[in-house]
C-alpha positions, 0 to 999 in steps of 0.5 A: 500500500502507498504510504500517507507521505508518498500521497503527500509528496505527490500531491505538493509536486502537483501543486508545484506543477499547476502553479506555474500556468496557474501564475502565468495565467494571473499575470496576463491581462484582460479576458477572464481568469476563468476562461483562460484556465479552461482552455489552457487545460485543453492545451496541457490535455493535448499535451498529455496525450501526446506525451502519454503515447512517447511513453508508450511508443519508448517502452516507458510504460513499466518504466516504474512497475508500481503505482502511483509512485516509483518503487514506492517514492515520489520520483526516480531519484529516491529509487535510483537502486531499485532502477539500477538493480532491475536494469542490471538483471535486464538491461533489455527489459522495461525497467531503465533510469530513462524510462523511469523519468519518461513514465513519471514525468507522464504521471505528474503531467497528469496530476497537473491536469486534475489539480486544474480541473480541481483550480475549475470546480472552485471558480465554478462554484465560486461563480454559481450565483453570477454563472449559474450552476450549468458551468459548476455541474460541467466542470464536476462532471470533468472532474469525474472523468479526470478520476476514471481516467486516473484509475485506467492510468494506474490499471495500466501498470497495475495490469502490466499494460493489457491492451484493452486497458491501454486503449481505453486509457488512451479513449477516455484520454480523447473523449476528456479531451473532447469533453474540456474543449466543448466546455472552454468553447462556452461563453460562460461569462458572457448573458448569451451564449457564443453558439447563440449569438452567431444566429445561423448554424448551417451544419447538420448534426447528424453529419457531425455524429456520423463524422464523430462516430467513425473517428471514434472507431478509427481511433479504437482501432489504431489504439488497438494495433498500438496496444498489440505492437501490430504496427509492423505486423504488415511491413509494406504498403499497400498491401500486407506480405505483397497480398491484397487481402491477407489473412485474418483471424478476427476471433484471436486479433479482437479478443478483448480481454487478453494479456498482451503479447497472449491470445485468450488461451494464454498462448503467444498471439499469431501474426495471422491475428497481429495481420488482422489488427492492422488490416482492420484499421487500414480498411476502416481508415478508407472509409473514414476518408471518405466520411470525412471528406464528405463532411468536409465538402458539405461544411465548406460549402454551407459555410457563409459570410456570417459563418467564416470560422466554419469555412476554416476548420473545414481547411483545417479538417482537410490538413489533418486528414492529408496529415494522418493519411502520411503518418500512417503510411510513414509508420509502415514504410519507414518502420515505425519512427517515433516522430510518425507515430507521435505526429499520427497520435497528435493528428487523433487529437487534433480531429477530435479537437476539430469536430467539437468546434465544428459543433458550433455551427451545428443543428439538427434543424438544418438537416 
């Protein structure tokens, strides 16, 4: 069990790390404190996730094999023995003093988000009688979410990285994301809401839920051949071993519940599953291109004059769709670099992020 101090350093080193956006924020004038906190935590969730996929991508993630500390302390310099003694017994192993460094810089980028949403539930509160309790009730349900994903965090390590785990981490990790941008697109401290005073929302939202719903999937999936380190199960592009449709075993590659590198019998998982993961996400990405190409040219074309932001992240839309479609391909062709699959698992984001603010200029009504 984590001792009472370890909880306590933790918490101040959170402190220390929130306080300084915090401090920033203050000292920068005009528009509201309030506003500026929402979407600077929409900038360090972003930031988050990217990080959260460099210690995946690095192995990092039993970089410190117990949580929420490091070999029971608050950082990798108290454990400093422990990292060398199991990097001496497996130098080729997950345990290494960089990647201790990697995993809990993750851990305290984390706690540095929740300790702002806790900074927002105050504001929130304090704010009840000039905002109303819509913004109150928002930010604890951020607060909620902040938490589920904290215990999938911890569930990570604990469950020596079950992909399924991992991929809901990584899920939970977007919708948070999702979830903090709608909130800081609110006008809270404005009598009438920003999405009202626009006055014409063009954009159909069923197209916005068809839209959000495939890249839901697509971002599942891709979570999926990460997770599996099936990014390499087909080493050429387009097709997978120089065939056109490869084989599959859906049953093995989509059991969920599974220890990683295991199939649900406990044996060692066959590259015919690995194949079928990667497969899986390469086909469901052409119809996502075609979703969202669709999407786009609809929004580009029902943009206005009194709508010109519509008009630029449907732009913005096309950019990071051209952006996936070559760091995938780059993942593929160039062996899986770092630097791709970082950008690939930035661009998730960044579509997430587009398609919320899409939902500005969207309305049922103008189906």
């Amino acid at each position: 069990m984590p001792s009472i101090v370890l909880f306590l350093e933790l918490a101040a080193i959170a402190v220390v790390f929130a306080g300084l956006p915090l401090a920033y924020l203050w000292t920068r004038p005009g528009y509201s404190f309030f506003q500026k906190l929402n979407w600077v935590l929409v900038f360090m969730t972003f930031d988050l996730i990217v990080f959260g996929a460099f210690t995946r991508l690095t192995d990092s993630g039993l970089g410190c094999p117990d949580w929420p500390g490091c070999y029971g302390t608050s950082n990798p310099f108290h454990a400093l023995s422990d990292i060398q003694q199991a990097e001496s017994a497996l130098p080729s192993g997950p345990v290494t003093v960089m990647k201790a460094w990697i995993e809990m810089i993750h851990r305290y980028l984390a706690m540095t988000v929740g300790t702002l949403i806790l900074v927002q539930v105050a504001l929130a509160f304090n704010k009840v009688k000039t905002l109303g309790k819509a913004p109150l009730f928002g930010s604890m349900g951020l607060l909620i979410l902040v938490c589920l994903q904290g215990a999938f965090g911890a569930w990570t390590v604990t469950l020596k990285l079950q992909p399924i785990i991992v991929t809901i981490h990584l899920m939970l990790a977007l919708v948070l994301f999702a979830c903090l941008t709608a909130y800081a697109q609110q006008a809270w401290e404005e009598k009438i809401s920003a999405v009202r005073t626009l006055g014409v929302k063009p954009l159909p939202a069923a197209l916005l839920l068809i839209a959000f719903i495939a890249l839901g999937i697509q971002i599942f999936l891709g979570a999926w051949v990460s997770t599996n380190y099936a990014v390499l199960a087909c080493p050429d592009f387009p097709t997978c071993l120089g065939a056109a449709w490869p084989k599959t075993n859906y049953s093995e590659g989509f059991t969920l519940w599974r220890q990683l590198g295991l199939n649900a019998q406990g044996d060692f998982i066959s590259p015919v599953a690995l194949q079928t993961i990667h497969w899986t996400h390469r086909l469901f990405a052409v119809l996502v291109l075609v979703v969202f190409s669709f999407f786009g040219w609809r929004a580009l074309n029902l943009s206005t004059s009194a709508t010109p932001g519509l008009k630029r992240f449907a732009k913005l839309l096309f950019t990071l769709l051209a952006l996936q479609i070559l760091t995938g391909i780059s993942n593929v062709v160039f062996q899986w670099p770092l630097l791709a699959a970082l950008l690939h698992t930035a661009g998730s984001a960044a579509l997430v992020f587009c398609l919320v603010r899409m939902g500005y200029w969207a309305s049922w009504k103008s189906l």
